[in-house]
N, CA, C and O atoms as a GROMACS GRO file, in nm:
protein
  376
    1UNK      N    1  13.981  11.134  -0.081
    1UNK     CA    2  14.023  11.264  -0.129
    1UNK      C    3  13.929  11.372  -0.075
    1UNK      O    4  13.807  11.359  -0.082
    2UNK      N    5  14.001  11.498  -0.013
    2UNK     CA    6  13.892  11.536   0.050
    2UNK      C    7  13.858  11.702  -0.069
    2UNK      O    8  13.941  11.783  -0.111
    3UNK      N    9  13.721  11.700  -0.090
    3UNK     CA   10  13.734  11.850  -0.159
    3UNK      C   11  13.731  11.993  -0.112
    3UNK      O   12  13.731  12.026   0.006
    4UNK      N   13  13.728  12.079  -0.222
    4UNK     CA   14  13.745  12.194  -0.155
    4UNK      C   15  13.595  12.241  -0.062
    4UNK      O   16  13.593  12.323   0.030
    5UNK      N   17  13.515  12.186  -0.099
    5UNK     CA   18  13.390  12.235   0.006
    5UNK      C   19  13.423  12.138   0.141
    5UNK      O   20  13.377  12.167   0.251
    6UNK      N   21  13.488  12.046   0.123
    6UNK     CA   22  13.536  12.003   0.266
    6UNK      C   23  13.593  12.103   0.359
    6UNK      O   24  13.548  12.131   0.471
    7UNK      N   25  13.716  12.161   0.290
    7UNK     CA   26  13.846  12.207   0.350
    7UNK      C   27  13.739  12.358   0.387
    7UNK      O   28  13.767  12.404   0.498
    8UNK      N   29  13.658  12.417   0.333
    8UNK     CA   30  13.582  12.540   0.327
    8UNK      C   31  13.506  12.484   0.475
    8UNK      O   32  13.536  12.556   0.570
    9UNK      N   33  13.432  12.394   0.503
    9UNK     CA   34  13.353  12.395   0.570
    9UNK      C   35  13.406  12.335   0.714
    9UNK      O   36  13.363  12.358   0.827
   10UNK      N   37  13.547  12.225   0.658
   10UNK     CA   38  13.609  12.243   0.850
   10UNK      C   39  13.722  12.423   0.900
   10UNK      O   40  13.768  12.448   1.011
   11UNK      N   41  13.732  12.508   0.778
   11UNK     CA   42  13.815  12.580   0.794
   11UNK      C   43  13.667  12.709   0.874
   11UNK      O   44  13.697  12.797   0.954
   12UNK      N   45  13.541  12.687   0.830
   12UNK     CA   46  13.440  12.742   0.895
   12UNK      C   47  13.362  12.714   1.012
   12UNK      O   48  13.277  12.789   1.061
   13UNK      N   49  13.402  12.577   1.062
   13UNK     CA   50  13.311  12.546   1.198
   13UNK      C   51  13.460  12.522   1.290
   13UNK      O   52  13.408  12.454   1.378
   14UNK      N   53  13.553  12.527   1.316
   14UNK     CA   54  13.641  12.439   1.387
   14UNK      C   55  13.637  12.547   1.493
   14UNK      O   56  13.628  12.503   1.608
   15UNK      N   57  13.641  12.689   1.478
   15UNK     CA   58  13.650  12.741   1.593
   15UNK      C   59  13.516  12.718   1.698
   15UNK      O   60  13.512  12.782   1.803
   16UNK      N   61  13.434  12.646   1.672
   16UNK     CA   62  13.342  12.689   1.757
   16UNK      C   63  13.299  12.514   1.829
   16UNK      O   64  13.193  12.469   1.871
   17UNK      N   65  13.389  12.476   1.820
   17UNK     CA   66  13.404  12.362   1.818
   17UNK      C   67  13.486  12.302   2.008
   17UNK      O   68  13.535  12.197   2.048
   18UNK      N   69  13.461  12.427   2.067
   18UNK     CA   70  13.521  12.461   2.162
   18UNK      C   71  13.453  12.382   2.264
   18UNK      O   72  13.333  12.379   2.237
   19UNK      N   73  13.484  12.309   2.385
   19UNK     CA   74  13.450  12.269   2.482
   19UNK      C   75  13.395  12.354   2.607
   19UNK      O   76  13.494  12.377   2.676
   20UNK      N   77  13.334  12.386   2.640
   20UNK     CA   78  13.284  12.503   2.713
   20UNK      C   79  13.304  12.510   2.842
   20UNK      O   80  13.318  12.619   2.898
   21UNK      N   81  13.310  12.375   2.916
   21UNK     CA   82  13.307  12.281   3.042
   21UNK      C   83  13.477  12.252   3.097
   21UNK      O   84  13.564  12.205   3.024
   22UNK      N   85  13.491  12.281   3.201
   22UNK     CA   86  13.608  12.266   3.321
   22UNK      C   87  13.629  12.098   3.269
   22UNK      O   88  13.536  12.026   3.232
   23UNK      N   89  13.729  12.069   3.274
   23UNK     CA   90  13.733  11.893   3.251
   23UNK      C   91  13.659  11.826   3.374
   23UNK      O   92  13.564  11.749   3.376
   24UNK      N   93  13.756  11.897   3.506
   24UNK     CA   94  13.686  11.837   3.635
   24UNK      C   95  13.619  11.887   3.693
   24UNK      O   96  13.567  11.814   3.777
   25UNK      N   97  13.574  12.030   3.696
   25UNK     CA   98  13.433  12.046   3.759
   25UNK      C   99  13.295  12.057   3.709
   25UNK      O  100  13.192  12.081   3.772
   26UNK      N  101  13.313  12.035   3.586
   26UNK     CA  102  13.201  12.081   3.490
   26UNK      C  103  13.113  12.150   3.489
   26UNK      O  104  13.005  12.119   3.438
   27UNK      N  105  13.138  12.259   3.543
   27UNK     CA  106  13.093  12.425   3.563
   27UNK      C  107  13.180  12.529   3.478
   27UNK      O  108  13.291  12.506   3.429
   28UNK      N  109  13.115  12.632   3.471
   28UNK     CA  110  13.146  12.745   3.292
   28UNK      C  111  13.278  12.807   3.407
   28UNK      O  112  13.285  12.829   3.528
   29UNK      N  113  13.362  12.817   3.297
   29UNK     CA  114  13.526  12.915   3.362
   29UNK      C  115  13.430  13.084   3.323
   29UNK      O  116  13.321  13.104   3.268
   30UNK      N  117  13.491  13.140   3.358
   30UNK     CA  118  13.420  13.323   3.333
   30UNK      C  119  13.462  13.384   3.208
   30UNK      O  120  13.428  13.491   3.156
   31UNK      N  121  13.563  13.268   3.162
   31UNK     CA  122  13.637  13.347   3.060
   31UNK      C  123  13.519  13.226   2.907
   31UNK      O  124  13.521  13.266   2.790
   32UNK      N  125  13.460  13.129   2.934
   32UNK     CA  126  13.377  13.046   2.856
   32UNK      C  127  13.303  13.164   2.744
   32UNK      O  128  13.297  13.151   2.622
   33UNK      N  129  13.276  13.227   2.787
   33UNK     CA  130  13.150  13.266   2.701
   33UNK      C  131  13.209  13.406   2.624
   33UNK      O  132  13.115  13.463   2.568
   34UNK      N  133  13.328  13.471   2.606
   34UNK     CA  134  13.439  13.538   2.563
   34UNK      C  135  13.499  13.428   2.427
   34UNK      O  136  13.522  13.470   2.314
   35UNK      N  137  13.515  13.278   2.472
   35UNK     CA  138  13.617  13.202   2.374
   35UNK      C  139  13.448  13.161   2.279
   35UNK      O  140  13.413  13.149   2.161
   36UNK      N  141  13.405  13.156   2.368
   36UNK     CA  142  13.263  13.070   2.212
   36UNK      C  143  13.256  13.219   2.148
   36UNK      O  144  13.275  13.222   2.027
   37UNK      N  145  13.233  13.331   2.206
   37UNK     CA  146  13.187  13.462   2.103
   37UNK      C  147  13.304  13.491   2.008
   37UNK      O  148  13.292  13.560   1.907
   38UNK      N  149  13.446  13.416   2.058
   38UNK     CA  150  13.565  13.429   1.962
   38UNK      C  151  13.551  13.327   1.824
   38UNK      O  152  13.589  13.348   1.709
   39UNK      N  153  13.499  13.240   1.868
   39UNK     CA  154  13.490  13.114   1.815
   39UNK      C  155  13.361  13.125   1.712
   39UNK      O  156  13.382  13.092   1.595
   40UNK      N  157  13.266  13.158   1.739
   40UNK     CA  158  13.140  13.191   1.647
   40UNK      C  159  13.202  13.310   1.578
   40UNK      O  160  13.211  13.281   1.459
   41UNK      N  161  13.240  13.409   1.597
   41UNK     CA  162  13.248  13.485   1.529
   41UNK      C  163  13.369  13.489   1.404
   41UNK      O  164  13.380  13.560   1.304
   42UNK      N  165  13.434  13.406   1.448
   42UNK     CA  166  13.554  13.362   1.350
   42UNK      C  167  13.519  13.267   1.248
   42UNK      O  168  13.580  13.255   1.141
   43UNK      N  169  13.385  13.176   1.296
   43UNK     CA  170  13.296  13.082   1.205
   43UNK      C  171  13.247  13.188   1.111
   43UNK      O  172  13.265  13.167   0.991
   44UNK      N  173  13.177  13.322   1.156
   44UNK     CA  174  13.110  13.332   1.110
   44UNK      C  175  13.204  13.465   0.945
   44UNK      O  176  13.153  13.497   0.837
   45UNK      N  177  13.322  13.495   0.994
   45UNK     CA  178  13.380  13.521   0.928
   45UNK      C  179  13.442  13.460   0.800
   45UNK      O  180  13.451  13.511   0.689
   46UNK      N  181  13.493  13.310   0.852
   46UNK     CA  182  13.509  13.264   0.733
   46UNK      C  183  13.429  13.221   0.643
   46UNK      O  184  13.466  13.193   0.529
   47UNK      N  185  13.265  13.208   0.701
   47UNK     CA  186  13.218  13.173   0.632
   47UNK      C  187  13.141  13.282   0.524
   47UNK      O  188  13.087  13.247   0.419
   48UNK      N  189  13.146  13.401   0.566
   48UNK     CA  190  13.132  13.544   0.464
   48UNK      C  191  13.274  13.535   0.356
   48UNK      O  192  13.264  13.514   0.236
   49UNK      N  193  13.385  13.551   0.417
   49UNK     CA  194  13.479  13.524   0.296
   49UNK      C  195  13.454  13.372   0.219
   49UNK      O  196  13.500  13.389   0.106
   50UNK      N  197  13.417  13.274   0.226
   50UNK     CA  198  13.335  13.228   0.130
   50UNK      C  199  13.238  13.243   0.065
   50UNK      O  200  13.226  13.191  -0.046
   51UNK      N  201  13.158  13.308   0.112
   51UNK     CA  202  13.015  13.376   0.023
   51UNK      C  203  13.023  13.460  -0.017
   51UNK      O  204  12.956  13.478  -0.119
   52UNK      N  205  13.091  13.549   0.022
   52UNK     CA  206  13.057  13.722  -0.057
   52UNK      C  207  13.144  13.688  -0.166
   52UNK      O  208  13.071  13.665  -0.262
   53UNK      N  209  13.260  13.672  -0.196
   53UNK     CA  210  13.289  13.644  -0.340
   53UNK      C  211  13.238  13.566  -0.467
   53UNK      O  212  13.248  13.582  -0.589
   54UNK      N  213  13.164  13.446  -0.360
   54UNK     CA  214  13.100  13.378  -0.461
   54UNK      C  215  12.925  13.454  -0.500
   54UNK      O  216  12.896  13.432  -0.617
   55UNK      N  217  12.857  13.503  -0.454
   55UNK     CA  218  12.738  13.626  -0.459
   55UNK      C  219  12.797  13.750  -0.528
   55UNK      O  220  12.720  13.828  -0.586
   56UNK      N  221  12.913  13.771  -0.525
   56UNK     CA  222  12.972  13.879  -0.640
   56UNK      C  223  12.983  13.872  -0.732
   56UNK      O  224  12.974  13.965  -0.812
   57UNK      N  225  13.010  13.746  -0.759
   57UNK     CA  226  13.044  13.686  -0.896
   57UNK      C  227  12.915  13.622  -0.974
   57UNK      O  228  12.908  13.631  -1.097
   58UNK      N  229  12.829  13.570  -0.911
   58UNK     CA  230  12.674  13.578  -0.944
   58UNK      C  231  12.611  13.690  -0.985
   58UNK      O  232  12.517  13.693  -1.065
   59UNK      N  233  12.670  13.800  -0.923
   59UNK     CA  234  12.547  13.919  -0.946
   59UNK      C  235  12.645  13.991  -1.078
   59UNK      O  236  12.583  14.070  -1.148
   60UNK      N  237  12.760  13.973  -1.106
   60UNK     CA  238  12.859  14.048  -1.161
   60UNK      C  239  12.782  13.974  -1.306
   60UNK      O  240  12.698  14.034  -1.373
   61UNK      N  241  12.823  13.858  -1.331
   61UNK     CA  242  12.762  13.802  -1.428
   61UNK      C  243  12.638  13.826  -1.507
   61UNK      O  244  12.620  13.835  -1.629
   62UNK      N  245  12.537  13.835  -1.375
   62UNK     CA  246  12.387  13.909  -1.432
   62UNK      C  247  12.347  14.007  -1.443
   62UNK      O  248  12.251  14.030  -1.517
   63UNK      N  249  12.413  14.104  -1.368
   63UNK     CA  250  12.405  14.221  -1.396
   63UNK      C  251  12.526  14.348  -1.395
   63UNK      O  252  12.498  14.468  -1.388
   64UNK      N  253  12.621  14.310  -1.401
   64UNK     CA  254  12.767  14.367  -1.430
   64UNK      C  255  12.802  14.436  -1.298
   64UNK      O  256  12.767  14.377  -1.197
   65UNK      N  257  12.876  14.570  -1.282
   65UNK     CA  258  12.922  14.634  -1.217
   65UNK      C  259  12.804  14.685  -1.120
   65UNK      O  260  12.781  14.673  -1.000
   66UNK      N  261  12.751  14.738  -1.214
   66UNK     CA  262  12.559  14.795  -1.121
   66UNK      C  263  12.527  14.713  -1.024
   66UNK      O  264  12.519  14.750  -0.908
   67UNK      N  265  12.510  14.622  -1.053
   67UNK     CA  266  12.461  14.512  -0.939
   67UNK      C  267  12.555  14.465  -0.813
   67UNK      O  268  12.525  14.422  -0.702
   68UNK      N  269  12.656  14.486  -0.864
   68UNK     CA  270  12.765  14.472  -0.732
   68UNK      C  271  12.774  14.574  -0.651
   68UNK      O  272  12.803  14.559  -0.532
   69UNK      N  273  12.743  14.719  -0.722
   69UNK     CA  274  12.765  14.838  -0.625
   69UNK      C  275  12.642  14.819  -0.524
   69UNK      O  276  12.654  14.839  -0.403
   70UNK      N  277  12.475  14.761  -0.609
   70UNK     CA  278  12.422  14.759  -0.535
   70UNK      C  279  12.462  14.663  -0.400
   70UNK      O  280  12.452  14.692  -0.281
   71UNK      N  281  12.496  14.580  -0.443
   71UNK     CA  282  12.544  14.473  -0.311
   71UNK      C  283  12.607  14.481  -0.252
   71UNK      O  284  12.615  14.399  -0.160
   72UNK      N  285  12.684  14.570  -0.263
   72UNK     CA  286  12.823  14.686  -0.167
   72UNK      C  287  12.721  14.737  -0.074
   72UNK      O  288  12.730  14.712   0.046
   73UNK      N  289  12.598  14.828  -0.137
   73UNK     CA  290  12.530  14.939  -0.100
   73UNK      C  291  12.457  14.835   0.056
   73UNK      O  292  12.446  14.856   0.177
   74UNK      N  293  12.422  14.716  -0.042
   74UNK     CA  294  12.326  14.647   0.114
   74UNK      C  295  12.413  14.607   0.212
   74UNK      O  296  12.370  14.586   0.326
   75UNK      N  297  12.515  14.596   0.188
   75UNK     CA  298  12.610  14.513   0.300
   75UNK      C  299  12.659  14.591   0.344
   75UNK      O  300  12.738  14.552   0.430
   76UNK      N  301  12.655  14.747   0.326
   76UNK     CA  302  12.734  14.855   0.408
   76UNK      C  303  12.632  14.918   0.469
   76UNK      O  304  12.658  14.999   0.559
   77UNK      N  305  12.453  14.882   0.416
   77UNK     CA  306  12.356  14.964   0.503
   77UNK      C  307  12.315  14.825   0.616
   77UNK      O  308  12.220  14.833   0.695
   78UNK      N  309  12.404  14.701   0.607
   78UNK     CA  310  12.352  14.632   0.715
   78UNK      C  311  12.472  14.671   0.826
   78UNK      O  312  12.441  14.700   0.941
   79UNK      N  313  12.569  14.669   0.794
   79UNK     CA  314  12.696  14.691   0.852
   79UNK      C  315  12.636  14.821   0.969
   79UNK      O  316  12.625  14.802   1.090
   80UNK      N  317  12.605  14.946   0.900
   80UNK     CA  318  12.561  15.022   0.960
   80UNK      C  319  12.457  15.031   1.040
   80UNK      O  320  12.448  15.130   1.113
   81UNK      N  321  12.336  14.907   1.044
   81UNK     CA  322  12.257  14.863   1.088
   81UNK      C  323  12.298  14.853   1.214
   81UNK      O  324  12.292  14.934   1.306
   82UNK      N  325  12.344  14.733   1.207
   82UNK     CA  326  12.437  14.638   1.322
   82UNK      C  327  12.495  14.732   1.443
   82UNK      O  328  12.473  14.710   1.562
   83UNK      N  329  12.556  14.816   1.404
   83UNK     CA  330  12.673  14.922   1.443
   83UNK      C  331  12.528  14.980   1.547
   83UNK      O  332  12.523  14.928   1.659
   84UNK      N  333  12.433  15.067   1.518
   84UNK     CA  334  12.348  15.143   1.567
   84UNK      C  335  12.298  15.032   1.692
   84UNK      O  336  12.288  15.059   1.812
   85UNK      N  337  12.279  14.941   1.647
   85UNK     CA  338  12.192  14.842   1.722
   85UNK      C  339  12.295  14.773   1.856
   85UNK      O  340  12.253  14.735   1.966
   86UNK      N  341  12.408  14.771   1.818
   86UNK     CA  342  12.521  14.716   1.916
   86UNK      C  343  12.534  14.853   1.999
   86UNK      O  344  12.507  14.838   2.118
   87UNK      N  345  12.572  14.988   1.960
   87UNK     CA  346  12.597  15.105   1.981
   87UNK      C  347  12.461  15.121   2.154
   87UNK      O  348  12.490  15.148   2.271
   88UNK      N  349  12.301  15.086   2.082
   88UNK     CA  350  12.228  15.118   2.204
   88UNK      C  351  12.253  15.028   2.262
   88UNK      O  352  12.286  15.073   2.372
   89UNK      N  353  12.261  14.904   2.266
   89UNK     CA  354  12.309  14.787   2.328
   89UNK      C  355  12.412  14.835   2.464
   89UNK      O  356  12.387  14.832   2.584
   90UNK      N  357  12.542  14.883   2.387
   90UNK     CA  358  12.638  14.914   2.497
   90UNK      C  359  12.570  15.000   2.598
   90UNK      O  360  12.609  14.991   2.714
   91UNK      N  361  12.453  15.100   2.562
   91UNK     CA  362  12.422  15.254   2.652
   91UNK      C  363  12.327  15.137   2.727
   91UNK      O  364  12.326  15.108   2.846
   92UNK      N  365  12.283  15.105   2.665
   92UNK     CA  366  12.197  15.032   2.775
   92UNK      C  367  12.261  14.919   2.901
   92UNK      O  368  12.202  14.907   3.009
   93UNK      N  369  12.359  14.857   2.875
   93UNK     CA  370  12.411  14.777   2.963
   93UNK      C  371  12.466  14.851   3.053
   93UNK      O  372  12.449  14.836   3.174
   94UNK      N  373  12.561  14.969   2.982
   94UNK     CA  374  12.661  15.043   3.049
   94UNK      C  375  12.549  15.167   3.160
   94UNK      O  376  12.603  15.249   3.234
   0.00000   0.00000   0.00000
């Protein structure tokens, strides 16, 4: 019988689960490193929609509404983090 932290944790790694390698030449296609950044990042998605609800519901409990706004507040000043940091990223490549 398989449980739900099963079904959570192949529904979180399977994309990245990707073969990276030509069957017969076993050298990277150009398009390789596009499908793993699809693939990690889709890991890494489902595996936030498993956590952030369950960390909401932790903090909701201990400290009600207050504590969730705060946890809104950090995850929208990392969000914005990220954004700045990808943002010089592009000026710099580009």
């Amino acid at each position: 019988m398989r449980t739900p932290l099963h079904s959570r944790q192949v529904s979180g790694t399977w994309p990245s689960s990707y073969t990276p390698l030509d069957g017969d030449t076993q050298e990277w296609n150009s398009n390789d490193t596009l499908v793993i950044g699809y693939g990690l990042v889709t890991s890494l998605l489902n595996l936030s929609l498993t956590l952030v609800p369950t960390i909401l519901a932790a903090v909701e409990s201990l400290d009600g509404f207050r504590g969730m706004e705060l946890v809104f507040v950090i995850l929208a000043g990392i969000g914005v983090f990220a954004s700045v940091h990808l943002a010089k990223q592009w000026v710099t490549i580009t």
